[in-house]
C-alpha positions as CSV (number, residue, x, y, z in Angstrom):
1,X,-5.7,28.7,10.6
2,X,-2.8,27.7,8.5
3,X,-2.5,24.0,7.5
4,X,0.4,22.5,6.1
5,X,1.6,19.5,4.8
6,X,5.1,18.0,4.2
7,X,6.2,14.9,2.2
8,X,9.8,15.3,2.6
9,X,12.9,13.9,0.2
10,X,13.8,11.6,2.7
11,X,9.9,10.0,3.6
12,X,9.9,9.8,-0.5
13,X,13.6,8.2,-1.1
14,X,12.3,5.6,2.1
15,X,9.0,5.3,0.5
16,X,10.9,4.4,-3.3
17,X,8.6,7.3,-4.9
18,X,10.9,10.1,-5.1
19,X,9.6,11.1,-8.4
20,X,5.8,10.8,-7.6
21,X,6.6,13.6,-4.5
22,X,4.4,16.4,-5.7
23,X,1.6,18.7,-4.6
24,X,-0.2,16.8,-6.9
25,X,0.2,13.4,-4.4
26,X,-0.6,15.7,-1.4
27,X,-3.9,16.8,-2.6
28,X,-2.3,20.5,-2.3
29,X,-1.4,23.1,-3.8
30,X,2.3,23.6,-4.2
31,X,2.4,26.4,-2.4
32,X,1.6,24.2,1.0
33,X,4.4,21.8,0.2
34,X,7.4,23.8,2.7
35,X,10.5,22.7,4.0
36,X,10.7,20.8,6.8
37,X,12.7,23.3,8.3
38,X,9.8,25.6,8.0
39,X,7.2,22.8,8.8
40,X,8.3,21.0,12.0
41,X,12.1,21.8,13.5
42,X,11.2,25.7,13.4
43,X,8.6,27.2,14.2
44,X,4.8,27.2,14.4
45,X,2.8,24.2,16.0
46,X,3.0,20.7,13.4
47,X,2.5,17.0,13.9
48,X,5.1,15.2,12.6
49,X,4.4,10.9,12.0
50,X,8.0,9.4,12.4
51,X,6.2,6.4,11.3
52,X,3.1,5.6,9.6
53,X,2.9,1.9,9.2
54,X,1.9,-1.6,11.3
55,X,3.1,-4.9,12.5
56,X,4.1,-6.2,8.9
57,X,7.7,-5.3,8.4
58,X,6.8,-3.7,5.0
59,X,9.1,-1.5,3.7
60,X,9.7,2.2,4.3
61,X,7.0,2.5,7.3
62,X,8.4,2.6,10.3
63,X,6.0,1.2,13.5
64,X,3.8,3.6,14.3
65,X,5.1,7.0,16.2
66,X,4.4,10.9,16.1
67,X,6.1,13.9,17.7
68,X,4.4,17.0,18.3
69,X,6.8,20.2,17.2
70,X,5.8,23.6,19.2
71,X,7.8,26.6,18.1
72,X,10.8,24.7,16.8
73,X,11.0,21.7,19.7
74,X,9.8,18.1,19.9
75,X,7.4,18.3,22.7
76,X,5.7,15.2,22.6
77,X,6.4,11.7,21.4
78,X,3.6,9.4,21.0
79,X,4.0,5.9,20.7
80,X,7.4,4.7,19.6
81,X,6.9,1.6,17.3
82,X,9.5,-0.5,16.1
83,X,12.0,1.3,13.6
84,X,11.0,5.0,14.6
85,X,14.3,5.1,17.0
86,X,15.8,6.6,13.4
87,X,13.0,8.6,12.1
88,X,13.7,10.3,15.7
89,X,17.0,11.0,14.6
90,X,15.7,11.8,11.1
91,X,13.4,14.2,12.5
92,X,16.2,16.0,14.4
93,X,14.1,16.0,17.5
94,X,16.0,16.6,20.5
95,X,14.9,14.1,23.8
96,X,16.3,17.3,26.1
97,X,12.9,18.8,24.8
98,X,10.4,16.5,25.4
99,X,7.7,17.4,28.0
100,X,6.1,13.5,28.1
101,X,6.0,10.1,25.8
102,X,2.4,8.9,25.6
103,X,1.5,5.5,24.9
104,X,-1.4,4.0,23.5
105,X,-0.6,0.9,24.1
106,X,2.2,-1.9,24.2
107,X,2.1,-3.8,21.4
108,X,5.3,-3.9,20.0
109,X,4.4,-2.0,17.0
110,X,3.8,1.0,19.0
111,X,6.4,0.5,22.3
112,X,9.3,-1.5,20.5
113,X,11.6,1.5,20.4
114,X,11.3,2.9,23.7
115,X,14.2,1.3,25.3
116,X,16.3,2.2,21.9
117,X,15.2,6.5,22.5
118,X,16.2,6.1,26.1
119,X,19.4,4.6,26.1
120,X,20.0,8.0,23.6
121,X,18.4,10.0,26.2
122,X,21.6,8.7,28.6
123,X,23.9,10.5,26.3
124,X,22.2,14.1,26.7
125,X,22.3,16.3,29.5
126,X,18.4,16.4,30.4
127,X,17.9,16.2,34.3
128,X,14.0,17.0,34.3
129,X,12.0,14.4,34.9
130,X,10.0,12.8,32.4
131,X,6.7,11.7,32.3
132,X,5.6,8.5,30.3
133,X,1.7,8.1,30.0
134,X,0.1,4.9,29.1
135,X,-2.7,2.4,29.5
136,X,-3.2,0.3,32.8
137,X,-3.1,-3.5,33.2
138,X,-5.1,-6.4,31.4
139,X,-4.0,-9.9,31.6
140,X,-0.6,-10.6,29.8
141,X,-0.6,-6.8,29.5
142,X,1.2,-5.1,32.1
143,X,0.8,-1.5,33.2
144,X,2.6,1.2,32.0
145,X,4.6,1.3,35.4
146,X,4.9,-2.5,35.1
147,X,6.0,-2.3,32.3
148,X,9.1,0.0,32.5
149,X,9.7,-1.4,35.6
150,X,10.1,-4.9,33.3
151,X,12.0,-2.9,30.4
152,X,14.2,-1.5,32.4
153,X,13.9,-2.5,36.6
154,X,17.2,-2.7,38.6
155,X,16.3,-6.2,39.7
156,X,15.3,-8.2,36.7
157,X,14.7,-5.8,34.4
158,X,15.8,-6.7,30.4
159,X,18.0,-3.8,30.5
160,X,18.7,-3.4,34.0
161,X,21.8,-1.5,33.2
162,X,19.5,1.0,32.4
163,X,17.8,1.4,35.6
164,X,18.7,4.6,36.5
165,X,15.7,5.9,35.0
166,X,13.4,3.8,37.5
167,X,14.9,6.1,40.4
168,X,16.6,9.0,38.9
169,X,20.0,7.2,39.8
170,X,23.5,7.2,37.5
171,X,23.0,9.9,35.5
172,X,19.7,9.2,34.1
173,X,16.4,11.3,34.8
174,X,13.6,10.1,36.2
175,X,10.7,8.7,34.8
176,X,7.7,9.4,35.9
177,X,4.8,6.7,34.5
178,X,1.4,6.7,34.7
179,X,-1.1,4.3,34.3
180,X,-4.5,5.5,32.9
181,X,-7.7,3.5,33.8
182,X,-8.9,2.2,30.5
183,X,-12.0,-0.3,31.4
184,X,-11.8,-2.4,28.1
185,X,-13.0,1.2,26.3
186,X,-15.3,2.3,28.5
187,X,-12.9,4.3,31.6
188,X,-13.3,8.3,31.9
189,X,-11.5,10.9,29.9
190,X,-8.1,12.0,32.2
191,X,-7.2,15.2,31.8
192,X,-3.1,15.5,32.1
193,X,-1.2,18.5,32.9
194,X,2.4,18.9,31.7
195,X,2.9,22.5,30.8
196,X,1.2,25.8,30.6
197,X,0.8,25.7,26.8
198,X,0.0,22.4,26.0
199,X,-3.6,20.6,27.1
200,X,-4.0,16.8,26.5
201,X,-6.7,14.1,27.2
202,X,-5.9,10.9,27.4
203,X,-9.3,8.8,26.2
204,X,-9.6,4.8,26.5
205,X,-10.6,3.0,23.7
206,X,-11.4,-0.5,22.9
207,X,-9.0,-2.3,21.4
208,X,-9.9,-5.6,22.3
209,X,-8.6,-7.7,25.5
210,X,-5.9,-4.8,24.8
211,X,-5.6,-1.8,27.2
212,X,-5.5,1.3,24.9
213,X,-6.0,5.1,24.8
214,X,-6.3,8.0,22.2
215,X,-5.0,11.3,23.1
216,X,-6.7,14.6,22.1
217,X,-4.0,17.3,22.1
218,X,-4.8,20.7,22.6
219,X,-2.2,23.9,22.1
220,X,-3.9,27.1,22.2
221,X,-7.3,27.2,20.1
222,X,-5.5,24.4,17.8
223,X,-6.6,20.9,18.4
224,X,-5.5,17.5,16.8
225,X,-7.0,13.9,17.4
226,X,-5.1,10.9,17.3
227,X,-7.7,7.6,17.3
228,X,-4.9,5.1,18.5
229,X,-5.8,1.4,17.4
230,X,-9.4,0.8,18.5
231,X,-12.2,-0.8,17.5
232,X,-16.0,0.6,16.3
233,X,-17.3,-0.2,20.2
234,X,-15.1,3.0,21.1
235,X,-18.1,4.4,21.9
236,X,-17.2,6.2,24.8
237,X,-14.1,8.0,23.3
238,X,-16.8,9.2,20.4
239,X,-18.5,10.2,22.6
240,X,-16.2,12.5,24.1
241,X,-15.5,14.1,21.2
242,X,-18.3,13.9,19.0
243,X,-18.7,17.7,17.4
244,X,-15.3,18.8,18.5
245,X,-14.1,19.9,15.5
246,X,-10.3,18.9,15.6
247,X,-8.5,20.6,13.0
248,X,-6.8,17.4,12.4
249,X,-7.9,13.4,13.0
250,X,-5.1,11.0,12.8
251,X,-6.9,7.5,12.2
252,X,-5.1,4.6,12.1
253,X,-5.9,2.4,8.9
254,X,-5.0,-1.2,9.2
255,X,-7.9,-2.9,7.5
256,X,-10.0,-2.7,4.3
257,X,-12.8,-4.1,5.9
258,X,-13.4,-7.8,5.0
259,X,-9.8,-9.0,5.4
260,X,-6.4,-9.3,7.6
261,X,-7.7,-8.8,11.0
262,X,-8.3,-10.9,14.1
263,X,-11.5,-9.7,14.2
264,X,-12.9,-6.6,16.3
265,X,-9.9,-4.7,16.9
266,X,-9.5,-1.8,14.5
267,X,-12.3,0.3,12.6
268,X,-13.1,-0.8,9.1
269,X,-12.8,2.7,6.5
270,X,-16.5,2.7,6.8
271,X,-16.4,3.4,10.7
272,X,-13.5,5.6,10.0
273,X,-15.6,7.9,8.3
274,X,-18.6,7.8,10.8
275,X,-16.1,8.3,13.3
276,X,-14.9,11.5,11.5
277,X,-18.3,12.2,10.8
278,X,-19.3,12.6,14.3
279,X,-15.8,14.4,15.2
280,X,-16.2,16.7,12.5
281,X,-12.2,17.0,11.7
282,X,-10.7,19.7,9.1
283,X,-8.7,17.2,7.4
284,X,-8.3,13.1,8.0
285,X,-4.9,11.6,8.1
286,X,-4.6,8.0,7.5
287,X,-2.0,5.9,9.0
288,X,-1.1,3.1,11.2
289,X,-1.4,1.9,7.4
290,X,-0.7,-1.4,5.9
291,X,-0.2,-2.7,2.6
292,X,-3.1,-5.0,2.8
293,X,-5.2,-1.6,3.5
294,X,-3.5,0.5,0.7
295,X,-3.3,-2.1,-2.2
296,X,-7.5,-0.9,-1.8
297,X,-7.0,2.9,-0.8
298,X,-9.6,3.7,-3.4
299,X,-12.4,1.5,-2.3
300,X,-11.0,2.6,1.6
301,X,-11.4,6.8,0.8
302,X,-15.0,5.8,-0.9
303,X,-16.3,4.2,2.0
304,X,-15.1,7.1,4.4
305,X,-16.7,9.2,2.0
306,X,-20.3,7.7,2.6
307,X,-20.5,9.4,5.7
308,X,-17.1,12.4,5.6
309,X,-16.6,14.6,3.3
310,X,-13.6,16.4,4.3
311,X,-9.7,16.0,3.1
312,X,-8.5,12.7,3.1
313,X,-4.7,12.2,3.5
314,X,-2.5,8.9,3.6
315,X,0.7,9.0,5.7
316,X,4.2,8.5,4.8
317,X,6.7,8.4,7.6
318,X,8.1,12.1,8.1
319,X,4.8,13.5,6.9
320,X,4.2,17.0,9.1
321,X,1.1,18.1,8.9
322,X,0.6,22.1,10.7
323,X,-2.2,23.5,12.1
């Protein structure tokens, strides 16, 4: 397997550490720090976080997002948190590409920028359909249906002069949502077919009184896990994939453990590790991160370390990381 990672001259200029960019800060060896031409726009099979931070406008994170790159095209898009609209555009992913956007869930820091990557997608020449995957409804949390329908609905809709793409009407393509049974954490796995090469389960997770998935994302015999926010009674979703041996575990890191929370809805570094423990990842990749987390990144990695051993990586937005 070849494993890559990419801090690229823009995520450090965004990030103000420009100077600090070096294999050195990417735990390694210089010969695995490649283009980004070579890592994610060409080709090969790389995960790319557009942005890597949380609901604290803090700077240089955009709200969390990811695109999946297959042989030089943005397949996926996962989550679209407020300010990743431009690390799309950063990215150079093209929307003509994408096979699906999956959701975790709608908080804003995760669905802010949909309706911004959309009204782009007017402006290409796609006419596929396009699938968008998310969580079903909880109270004051609409379904993933509902909730386009709300975004963008002909009749009421807050940008109802974009609702073509609830019916495929005025040269927009149809979206196709769907609304995945979550069960406060405890729903079935749901397997989802979009194209020959690509496999993806969508998992519920607890994430409080919040309906929330994480996906496991499968392309050939590579596999990479992305947690989603969820809390340590995502039992069911460890379940799942205790001892599958992703070759990469995104986690999102929000907390240090004793402070900045409401209570019970992300995993502490601690459960991060026993999470990863039971997974059994090649490499961890922290993000979702915030700087209430990071200003104690030793103290998180030593806690992850009671219980995984592997690589431990923090995310800057525009990190790709191959498989």
């Amino acid at each position: 397997m070849v494993r890559y990672f990419l801090k690229t001259a823009a995520a450090c200029a965004i990030a103000g550490m420009a100077a600090s960019c070096s294999a050195a800060d990417s735990g390694q060896d210089e010969g695995t720090i490649i283009s980004q031409s070579a890592a994610c726009s060409s080709s090969g099979l790389a995960l790319q976080v557009l942005g890597s931070g949380g609901p604290i406008a803090e700077s240089g994170r955009a709200g969390t997002s990811y695109l999946l790159w297959i042989d030089g095209e943005a397949r996926l898009l996962i989550d679209i948190g407020s300010g990743a609209f431009l690390r799309f555009a950063e990215a150079g992913a093209d929307f003509n590409t994408l096979d699906a956007i999956l959701l975790t869930h709608l908080h804003a820091d995760h669905a802010g920028d949909l309706a911004g990557v959309l009204k782009y997608g007017g402006f290409t020449p796609r006419t596929r359909a396009l699938p968008v995957i998310g969580p079903d409804a909880a109270p004051r949390f609409p379904a993933t249906d509902e909730f386009l329908d709300a975004l963008l609905g002909k009749d009421g809709g807050a940008f109802a002069y974009l609702g073509g793409y609830i019916d495929g009407s005025e040269d927009k393509v149809l979206l196709e949502p769907r609304a995945i049974t979550t069960a406060m954490g405890k729903g079935d796995p749901v397997e989802i077919e979009l194209a020959d090469d690509l496999r993806i389960r969508a998992i519920p997770v607890h994430h409080g009184v919040v309906p929330a998935l994480g996906f496991e994302i499968s392309v050939g015999d590579r596999k990479l896990v992305i947690t989603g926010d969820q809390s340590a009674n995502s039992a069911a979703f460890e379940q799942a994939l205790a001892g599958s041996k992703p070759d990469i575990l995104f986690a999102h890191h929000v907390i240090n453990g004793d402070r900045g929370q409401p209570r019970g809805l992300h995993r502490t570094p601690a459960q991060i590790g026993e999470l990863a423990a039971a997974l059994q990842p090649g490499r961890l990749v922290l993000t979702h991160n915030m700087n209430r987390a990071l200003e104690r990144i030793d103290d998180s990695r030593a806690a992850i370390a009671q219980n995984y051993a592997g690589e431990v990586t923090v995310a800057d937005d525009l990190d790709c990381f191959g498989l």
